[in-house]
C-alpha positions in Angstrom: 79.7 75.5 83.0 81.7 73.9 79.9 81.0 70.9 81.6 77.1 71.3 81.5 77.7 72.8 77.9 79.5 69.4 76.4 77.4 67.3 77.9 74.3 69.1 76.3 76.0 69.2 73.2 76.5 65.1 73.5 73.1 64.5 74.2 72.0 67.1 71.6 74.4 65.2 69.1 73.3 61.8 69.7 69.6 62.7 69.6 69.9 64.2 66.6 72.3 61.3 64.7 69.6 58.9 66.2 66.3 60.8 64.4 67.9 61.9 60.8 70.8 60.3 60.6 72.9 62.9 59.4 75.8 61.8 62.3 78.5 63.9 60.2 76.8 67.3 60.1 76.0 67.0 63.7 78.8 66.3 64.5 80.3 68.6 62.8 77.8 71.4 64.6 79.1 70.4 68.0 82.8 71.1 67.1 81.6 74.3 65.8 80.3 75.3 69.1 82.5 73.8 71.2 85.1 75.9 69.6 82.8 79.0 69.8 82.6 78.1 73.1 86.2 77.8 73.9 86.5 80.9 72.0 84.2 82.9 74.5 85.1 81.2 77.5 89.2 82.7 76.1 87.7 86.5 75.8 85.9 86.2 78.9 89.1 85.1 80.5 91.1 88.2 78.9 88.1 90.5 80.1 88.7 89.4 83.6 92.6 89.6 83.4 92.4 93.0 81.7 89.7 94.2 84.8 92.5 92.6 87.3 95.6 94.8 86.2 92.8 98.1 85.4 91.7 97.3 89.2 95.9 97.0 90.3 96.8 100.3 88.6 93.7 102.0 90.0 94.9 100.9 93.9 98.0 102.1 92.7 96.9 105.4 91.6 95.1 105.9 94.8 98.0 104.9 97.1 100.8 107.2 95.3 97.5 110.3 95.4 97.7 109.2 99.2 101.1 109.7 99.5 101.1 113.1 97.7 98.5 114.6 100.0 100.5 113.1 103.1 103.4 115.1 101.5 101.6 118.1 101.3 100.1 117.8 104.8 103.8 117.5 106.1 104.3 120.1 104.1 102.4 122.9 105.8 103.2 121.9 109.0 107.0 122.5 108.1 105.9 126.0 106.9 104.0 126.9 110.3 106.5 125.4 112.6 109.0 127.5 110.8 106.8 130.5 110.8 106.2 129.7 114.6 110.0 129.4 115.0 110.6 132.7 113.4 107.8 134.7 115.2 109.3 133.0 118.7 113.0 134.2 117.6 111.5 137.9 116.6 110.3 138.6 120.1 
């Protein structure tokens, strides 16, 4: 995508220089967007990291909320197999 981008920007630049002659200001444009670009293309990178550790601690999350109801389910099986073991004893 930056690649297309330059390239356009090139062609753009030259086209322009050639017709009004104003070769610094174009210039100048295209530096100005490629560093917008760059800019951009940075945030989107830091959106997609940020996503990447918000998806991690989400997995996370789930597996420990896994773990707990395994826990609990183990839990109440204790509790009746006690209550079984008592009620066996009693008689």
């Amino acid at each position: 995508m930056k690649k297309i981008a330059l390239t356009i920007a090139a062609v753009a630049t030259l086209g322009l220089a050639a017709c009004n002659g104003a070769s610094d200001e174009v210039a100048n444009d295209t530096n100005t967007a490629v560093t917008d670009m760059d800019a951009t293309t940075d945030a989107a990178l830091t959106d997609v990291n940020g996503a990447a550790t918000d998806a991690a601690a989400m997995n996370a999350a789930d597996a420990a909320l896994d773990n707990a109801a395994a826990a609990a389910e183990n839990t109440v099986e204790a509790v009746e197999n006690a209550a079984d073991a008592v009620e066996a004893n009693a008689q």
